[in-house]
C-alpha positions, 0 to 999 in steps of 0.5 A: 500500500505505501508503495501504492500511494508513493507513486501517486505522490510522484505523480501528483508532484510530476504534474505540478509543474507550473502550479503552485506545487512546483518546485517541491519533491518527495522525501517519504511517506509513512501510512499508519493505524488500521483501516477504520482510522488511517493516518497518511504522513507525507513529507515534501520540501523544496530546495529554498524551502517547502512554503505552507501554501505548496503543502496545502496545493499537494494535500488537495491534489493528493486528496482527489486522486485518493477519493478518485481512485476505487482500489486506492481507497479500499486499499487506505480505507474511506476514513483517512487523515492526511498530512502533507509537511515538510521535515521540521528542525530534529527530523533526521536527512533522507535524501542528498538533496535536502543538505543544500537548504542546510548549507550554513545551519547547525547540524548534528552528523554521526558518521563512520571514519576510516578505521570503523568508528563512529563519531558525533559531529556538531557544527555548521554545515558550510558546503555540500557536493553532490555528485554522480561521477565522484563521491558525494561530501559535506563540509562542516565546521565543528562548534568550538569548546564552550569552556574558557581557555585555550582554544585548539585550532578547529578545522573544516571537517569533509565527511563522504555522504557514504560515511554519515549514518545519521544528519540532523539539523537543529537549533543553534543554542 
């Protein structure tokens, strides 16, 4: 069923090229709880930013092709919510392309180096590549010790795509 409804998201947001839905791309879905109280969460963003107004133009189209769709609906059940927002600061990157709207905010990485260890990362995210012909990567300045004293000299901090187990981005505090 969840695959069932993301190719109608695809679709729905393949169309919406020239409405006020353009510009916006999937990032996942989740459909929870039973038939008699379905509850459909999907996330979309948009590299400048998903605005409130593209969410509610994707709710509607998504809604229509759901109650139009007969083997769709039997599928979701008749009494469904639907949401339809964008990643909020916390929700942990999915795809590749989201890092561009992140480029200098704080992020959260977990990562696994070169000898198999996994190491926290908290800084901000200065550059991002993104690639088909070579790796991927990030660049991030790590925050600086709060402490008073000396400083060790902190350095940019490249991380291959491949390597990041977990990127969060969050509030600067």
């Amino acid at each position: 069923m969840q695959e069932r409804v993301r190719n109608c998201v695809f679709q729905i947001i393949a169309d919406s090229v020239g409405t006020r839905g353009e510009g916006a791309y999937f990032i996942d879905v989740k459909v929870k709880g039973s038939l008699k109280s379905r509850k459909i969460e999907i996330l979309v963003d948009a590299d400048d930013g998903i605005r409130i107004h593209q969410c509610a133009y994707l709710s509607r189209r998504i809604r229509e092709r759901f109650e139009g769709d007969d083997e769709l609906l039997d599928l979701i059940g008749e009494n469904f919510d639907l949401v339809v927002s964008s990643p909020g600061l916390g929700e942990p990157i999915i795809l590749p392309r989201q890092y561009l709207r992140h480029v200098g905010k704080f992020m959260r990485v977990t990562f696994t180096d070169a000898n198999g260890d996994q190491i926290e990362l908290n800084g901000h995210l200065l550059d991002v590549s993104l690639s088909e012909d070579e790796r991927s990567w990030i660049v991030m300045m790590p925050e600086k010790n709060k402490k008073k004293g000396h400083q060790p000299i902190i350095e940019e901090i490249r991380v291959y795509l491949d390597q990041v187990v977990r990127a969060v981005p969050d509030a600067e505090i």
